[in-house]
C-alpha positions in Angstrom: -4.1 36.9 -27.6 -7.4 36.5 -26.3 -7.6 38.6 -23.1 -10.5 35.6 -21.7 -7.8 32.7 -22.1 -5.7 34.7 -19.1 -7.0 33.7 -15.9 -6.7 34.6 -12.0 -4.3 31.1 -11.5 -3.7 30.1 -14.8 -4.5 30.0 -18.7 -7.4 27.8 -20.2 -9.3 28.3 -23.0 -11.1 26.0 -25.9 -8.4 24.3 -27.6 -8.3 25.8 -31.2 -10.3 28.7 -30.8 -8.9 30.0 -28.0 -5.8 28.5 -27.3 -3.6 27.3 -30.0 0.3 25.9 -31.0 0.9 29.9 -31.9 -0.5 30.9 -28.5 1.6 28.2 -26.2 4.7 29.0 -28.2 4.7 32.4 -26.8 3.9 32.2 -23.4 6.7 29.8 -23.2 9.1 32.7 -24.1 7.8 34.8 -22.2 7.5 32.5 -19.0 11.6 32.5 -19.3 11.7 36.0 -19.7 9.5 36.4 -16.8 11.1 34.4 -14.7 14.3 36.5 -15.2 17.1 33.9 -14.6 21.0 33.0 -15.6 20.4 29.9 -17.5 17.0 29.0 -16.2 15.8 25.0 -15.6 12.6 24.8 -16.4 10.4 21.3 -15.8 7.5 20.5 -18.1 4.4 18.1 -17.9 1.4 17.6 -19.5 -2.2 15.7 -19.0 -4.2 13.1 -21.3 -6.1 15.4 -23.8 -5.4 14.8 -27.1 -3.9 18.7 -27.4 -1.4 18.2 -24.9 1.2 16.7 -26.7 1.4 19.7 -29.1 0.9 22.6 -26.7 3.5 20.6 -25.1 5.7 20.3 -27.4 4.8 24.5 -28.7 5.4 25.4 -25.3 8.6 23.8 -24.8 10.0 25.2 -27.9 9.2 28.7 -26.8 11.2 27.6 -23.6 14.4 26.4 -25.5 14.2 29.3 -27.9 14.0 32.1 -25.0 18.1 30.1 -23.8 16.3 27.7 -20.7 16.7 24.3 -20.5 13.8 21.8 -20.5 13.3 18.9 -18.2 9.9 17.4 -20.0 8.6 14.5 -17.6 5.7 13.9 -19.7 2.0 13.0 -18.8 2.0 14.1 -15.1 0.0 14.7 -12.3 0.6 18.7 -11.5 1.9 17.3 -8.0 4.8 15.3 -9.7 5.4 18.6 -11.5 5.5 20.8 -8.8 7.7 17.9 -6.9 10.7 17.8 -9.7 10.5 21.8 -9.8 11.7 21.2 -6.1 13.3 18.0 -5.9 15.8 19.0 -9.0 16.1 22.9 -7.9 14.8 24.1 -11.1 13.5 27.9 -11.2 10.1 27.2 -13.0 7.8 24.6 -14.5 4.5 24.7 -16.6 1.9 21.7 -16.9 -0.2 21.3 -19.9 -3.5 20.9 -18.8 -7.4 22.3 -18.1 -7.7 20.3 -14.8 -11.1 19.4 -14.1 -12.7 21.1 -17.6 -14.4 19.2 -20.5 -12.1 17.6 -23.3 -12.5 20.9 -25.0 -10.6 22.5 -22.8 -6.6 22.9 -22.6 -4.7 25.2 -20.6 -1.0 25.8 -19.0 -0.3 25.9 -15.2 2.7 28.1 -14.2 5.1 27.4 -11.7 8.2 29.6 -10.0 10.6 28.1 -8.0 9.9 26.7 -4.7 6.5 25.2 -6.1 5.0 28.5 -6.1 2.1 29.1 -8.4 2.1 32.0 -10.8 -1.2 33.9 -10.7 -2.5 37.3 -10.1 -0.3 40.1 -11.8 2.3 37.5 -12.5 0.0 36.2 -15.3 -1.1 39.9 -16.8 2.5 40.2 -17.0 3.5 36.9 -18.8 0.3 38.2 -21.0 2.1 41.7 -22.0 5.5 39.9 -22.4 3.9 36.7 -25.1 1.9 40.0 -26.8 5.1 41.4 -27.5 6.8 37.8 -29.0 7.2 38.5 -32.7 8.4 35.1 -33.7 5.9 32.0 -34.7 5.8 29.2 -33.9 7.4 26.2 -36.5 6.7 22.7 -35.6 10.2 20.8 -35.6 12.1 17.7 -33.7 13.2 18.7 -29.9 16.4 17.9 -28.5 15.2 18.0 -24.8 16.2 15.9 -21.5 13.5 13.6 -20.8 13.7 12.2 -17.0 10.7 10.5 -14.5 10.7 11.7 -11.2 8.3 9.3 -9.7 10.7 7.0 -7.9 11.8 10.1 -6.1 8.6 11.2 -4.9 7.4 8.4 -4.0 10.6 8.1 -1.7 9.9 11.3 -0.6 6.3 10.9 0.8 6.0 6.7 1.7 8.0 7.5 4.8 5.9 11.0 5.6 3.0 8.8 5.3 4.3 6.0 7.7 2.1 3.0 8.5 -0.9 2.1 6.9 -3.4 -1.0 7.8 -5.2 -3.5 5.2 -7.5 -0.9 4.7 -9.9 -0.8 1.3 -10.3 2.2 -0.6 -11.7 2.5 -4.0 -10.1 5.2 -6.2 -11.6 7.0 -9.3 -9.1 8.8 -11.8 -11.8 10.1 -13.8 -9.5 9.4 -16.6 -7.2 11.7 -15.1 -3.7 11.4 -14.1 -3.9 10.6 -10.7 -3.3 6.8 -11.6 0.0 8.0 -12.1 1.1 8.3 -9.3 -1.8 6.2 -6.6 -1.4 2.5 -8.4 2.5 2.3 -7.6 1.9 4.5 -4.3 -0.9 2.3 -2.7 1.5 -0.8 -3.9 4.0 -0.2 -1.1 1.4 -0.7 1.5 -0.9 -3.9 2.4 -3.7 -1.8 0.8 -6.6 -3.4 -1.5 -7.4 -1.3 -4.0 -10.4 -0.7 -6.5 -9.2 1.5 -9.5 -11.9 3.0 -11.6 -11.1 4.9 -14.9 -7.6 4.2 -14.3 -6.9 4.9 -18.1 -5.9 8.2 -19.1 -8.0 9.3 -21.6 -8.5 13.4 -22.3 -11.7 12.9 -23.9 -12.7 11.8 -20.1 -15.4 8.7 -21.3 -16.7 8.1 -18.4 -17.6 11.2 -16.4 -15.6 14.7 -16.6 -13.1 15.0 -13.1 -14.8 17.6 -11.5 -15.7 17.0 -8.0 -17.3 20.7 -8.4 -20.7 18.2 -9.9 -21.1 16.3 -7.2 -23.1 13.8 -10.0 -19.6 13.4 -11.1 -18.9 11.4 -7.8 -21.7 9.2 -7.4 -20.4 6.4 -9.1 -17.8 6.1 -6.7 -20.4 6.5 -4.0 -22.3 4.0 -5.6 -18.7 1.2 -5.9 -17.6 2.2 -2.1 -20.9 0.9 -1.2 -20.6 -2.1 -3.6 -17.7 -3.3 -2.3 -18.0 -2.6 0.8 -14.7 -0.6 1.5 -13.3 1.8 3.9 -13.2 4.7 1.9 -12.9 5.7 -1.7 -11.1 8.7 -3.3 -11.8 10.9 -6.3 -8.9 13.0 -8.4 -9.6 16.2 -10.3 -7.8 16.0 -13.7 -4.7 16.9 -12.6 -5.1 15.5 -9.1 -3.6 18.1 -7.7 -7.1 18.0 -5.3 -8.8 14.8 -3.9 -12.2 14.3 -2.3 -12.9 11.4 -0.4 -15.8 9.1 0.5 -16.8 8.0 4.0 -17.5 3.7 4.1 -21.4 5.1 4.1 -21.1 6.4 0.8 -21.1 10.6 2.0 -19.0 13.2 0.4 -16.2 14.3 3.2 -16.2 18.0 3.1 -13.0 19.6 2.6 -13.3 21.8 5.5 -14.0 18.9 7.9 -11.3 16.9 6.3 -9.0 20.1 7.1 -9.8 20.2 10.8 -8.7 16.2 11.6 -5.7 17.3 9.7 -5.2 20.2 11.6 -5.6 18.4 15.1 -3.0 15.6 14.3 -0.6 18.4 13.0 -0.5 20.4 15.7 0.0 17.9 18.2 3.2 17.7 16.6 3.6 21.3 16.3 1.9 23.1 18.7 1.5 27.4 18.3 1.8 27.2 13.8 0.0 28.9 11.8 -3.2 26.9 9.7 -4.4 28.7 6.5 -8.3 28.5 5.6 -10.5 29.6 3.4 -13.5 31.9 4.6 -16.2 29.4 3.3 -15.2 26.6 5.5 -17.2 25.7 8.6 -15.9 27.6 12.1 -15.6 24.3 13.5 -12.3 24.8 12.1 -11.1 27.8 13.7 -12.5 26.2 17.1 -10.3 23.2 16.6 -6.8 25.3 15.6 -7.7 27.3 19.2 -8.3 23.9 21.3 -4.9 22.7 20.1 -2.9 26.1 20.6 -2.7 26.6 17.3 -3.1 30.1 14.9 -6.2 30.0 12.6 -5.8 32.6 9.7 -8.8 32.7 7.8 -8.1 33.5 4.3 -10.1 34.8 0.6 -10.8 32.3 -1.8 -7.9 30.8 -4.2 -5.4 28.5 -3.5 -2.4 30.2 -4.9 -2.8 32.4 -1.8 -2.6 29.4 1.0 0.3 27.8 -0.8 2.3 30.7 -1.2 1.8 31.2 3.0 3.0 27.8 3.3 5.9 28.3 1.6 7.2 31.9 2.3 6.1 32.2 6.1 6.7 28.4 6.9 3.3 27.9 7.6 1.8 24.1 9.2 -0.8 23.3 6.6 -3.9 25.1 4.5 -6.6 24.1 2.7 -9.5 25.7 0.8 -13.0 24.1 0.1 -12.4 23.2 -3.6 -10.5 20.6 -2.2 -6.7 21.4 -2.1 -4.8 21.0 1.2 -1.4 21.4 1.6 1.6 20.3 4.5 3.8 21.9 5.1 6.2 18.7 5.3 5.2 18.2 1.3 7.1 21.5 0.5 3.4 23.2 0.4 2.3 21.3 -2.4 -1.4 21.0 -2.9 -1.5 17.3 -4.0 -4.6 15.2 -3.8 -2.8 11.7 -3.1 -0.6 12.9 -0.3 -4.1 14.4 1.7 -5.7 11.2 1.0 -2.9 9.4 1.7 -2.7 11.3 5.3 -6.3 10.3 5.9 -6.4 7.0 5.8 -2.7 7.1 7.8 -5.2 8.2 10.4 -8.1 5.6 10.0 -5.0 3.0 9.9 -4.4 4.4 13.8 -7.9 4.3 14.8 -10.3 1.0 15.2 -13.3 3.5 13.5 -14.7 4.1 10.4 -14.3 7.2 8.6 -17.2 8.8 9.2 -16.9 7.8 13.0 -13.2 9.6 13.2 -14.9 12.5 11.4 -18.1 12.8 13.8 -16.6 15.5 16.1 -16.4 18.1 13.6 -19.6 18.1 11.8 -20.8 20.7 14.4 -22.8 22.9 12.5 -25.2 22.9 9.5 -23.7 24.4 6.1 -25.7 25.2 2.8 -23.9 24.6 -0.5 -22.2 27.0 -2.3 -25.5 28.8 -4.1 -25.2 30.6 -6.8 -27.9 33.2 -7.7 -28.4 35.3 -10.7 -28.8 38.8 -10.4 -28.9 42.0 -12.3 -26.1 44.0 -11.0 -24.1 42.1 -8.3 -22.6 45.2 -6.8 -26.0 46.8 -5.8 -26.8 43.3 -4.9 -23.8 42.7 -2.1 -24.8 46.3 -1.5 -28.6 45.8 -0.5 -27.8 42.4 1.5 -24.5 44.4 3.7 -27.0 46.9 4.4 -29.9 44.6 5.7 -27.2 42.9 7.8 -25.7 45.5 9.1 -25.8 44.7 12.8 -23.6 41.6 12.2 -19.5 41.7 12.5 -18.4 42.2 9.0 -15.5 40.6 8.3 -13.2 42.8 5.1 -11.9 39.6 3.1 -13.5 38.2 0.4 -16.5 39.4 -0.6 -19.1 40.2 2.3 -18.7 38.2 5.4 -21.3 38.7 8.1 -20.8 36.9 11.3 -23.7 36.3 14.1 -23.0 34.4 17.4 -25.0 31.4 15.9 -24.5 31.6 12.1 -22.7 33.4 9.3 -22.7 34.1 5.4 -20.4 35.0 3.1 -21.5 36.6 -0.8 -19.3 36.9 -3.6 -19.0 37.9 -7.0 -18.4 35.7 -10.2 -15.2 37.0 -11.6 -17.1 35.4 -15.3 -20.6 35.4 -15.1 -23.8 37.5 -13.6 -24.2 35.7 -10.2 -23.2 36.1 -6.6 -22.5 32.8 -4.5 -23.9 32.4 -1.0 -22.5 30.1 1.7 -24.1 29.9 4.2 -23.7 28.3 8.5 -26.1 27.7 11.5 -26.2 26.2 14.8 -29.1 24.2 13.3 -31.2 23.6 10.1 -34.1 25.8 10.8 -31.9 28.6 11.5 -29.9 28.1 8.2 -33.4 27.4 6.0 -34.6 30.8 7.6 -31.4 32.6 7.1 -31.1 31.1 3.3 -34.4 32.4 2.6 -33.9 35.5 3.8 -30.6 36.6 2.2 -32.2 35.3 -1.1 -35.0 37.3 -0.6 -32.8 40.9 -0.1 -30.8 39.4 -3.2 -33.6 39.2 -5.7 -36.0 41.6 -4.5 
């Protein structure tokens, strides 16, 4: 097994040459093995690319052959999956799919019980386990129990979503699997909607669903404007993330998104704890103090956030790729149900989106920059020591805090760069601090 297919939250890899039938078989053994159970239930689902169906089908052979039971639901959003791993008190599940990667790509998405996300050592030792699988895999007819849980989550989260005005929102799937589940969600409200790329289609025709390419968006931008709507609302692949669109046609950073969340949760419930990830904007961490709330700033992945959510009972978390979790959806990261929660809000107020998100957008950010270099550690190591009259923060990387700006730097697990995220009071202080750090970087 190719040591590169195994990642930090999951396993992807170019279908063929990296990830096979073979490959899938085994890791669904040893997914039972790992998870170690008496007679385990174990919920399977899959995206649109045209190697799904057979990893599928690889993968949930290895499962019956390692003595589990299979509950396949078919192509699914990753939310529905991690939904029916809860919903039907199943001990694991595993989705089929690379997410927000080109058609190439394929990959499988581990689940425990309780929705919580493999990842970390977990996978290493799901790796060690499949190395040791001696059997191959032999393509044959499966007797499995094929159910759809999307009547029941949809129950579950129309009423958590409560009242929603004739708003207009224009959604793009990408060609993803978000459809899935928004089309018969957005039906049970007096909501007009625009579908684009509703179809799902793995070899993604259109554009690729990744909001990480922000040129990946614009034609959303581009329709909100068009026809003049309230909002629109882009799905990664497997929609576990969303991003959303102001009526202006602006990106909504997650971060900014996260802090109207976390003000209208903790009205409800004052003095909880709100997971973030260091990158986002400190207008965040102002907003969980104003409303008596506990900001825990947090590294970078959102395994980590979900797993808070879960085990400590945690209010909500959110990190700036773009998932958020409540705590009310079981901790699921699930694009819909944020999206969903947002324009709940704009149905309460007589604004527009970019009005109700005003307040927050305090400070001026840079993107995430990412800079190649020739050893990253002496790198980090030249720019901590240039900043060294800062408050350095031991999380993620290096985080260097001033009264009126910070940065954070930190490695690529996968390539030769560092990324830089950068915040200031105003844009000549970020321009000058950008330039700067560069500067130490490269020098």
């Amino acid at each position: 097994m190719k040591k590169e297919i195994f990642k930090a939250y999951d396993i992807r890899g170019i279908y063929g040459d990296e990830i096979n039938e073979d490959m899938a078989y085994k890791i669904g053994r040893a997914f039972v093995l790992f998870l170690n159970e008496d007679k385990p239930r174990v919920v399977v689902a899959r995206d649109g690319r045209k190697s799904s169906p057979s990893l599928s089908a690889a993968f949930i052979k290895g499962v019956i052959d390692a003595k589990a039971t299979v509950l396949d639901i078919g192509v699914a959003p990753t939310p529905l999956l991690n939904f029916a791993v809860i919903n039907y008190d199943c001990n694991g599940g595993a989705v089929i799919t690379a997410s927000h990667n080109e058609a190439q790509f394929n990959g499988i998405k581990l689940i425990k019980e309780k929705a919580l996300q493999v990842h970390g050592d977990e996978i290493k030792r799901i790796k060690k386990i499949a190395e040791e699988v001696r059997e191959s895999y032999e393509n044959e007819k499966l007797d499995v129990q094929k159910i759809n849980p999307l009547e029941d989550y949809l129950n579950h989260i129309t009423p958590l979503i409560g009242k929603m005005r004739n708003l207009k929102v224009v959604v793009d799937c990408g060609n993803g699997t978000g459809g899935i589940t928004a089309r018969p969600f957005f039906s049970r409200f007096p909501v007009e909607t625009v579908f684009m790329y509703e179809e799902v289609d793995g070899s993604f025709p259109n554009h690729p669903a990744d909001p990480h390419n922000l040129q990946n968006i614009a034609s959303l931008q581009k329709r909100v404007l068009k026809e003049n709507a309230d909002l629109g609302i882009f799905f990664d692949g497997d929609a576990d993330r969303s991003i959303l669109v102001d009526e202006v046609g602006e990106i909504v950073s997650p971060d900014i998104l996260l802090a109207l969340f976390a003000e209208e949760q903790l009205s409800l419930f004052p003095r909880e704890k709100v997971y973030y990830d260091l990158r986002f904007s400190r207008v965040i961490e102002e907003v969980i103090t104003k409303n008596k709330g506990e900001p825990v700033m947090m590294r970078v992945g959102n395994p980590f956030y979900k797993e808070k959510i879960i085990l400590e009972n945690g209010l909500l978390g959110g990190e700036l790729s773009g998932h958020i979790m409540f705590r009310e959806n079981f901790g699921i990261d699930d694009g819909l149900f944020a999206a969903a929660k947002a324009m709940n809000t704009l149905s309460k107020e007589k604004k527009t989106l970019s009005q109700v998100l005003a307040p927050y957008k305090k400070y001026y950010q840079s993107e995430e920059i990412s800079l190649r270099v020739r050893n990253k550690d002496i790198a980090i190591d030249r720019v901590k020591s240039f900043f060294s009259d800062g408050e350095e923060l031991d999380i993620d990387g290096l985080y260097v805090r001033y009264p009126k700006w910070w940065f954070n730097l930190r490695k690529s697990n996968t390539e030769d760069v560092v990324r830089l995220r950068i915040e200031a009071e105003n844009k000549e202080l970020l321009e000058d601090k950008r330039m700067r750090i560069i500067s130490v970087l490269t020098k």
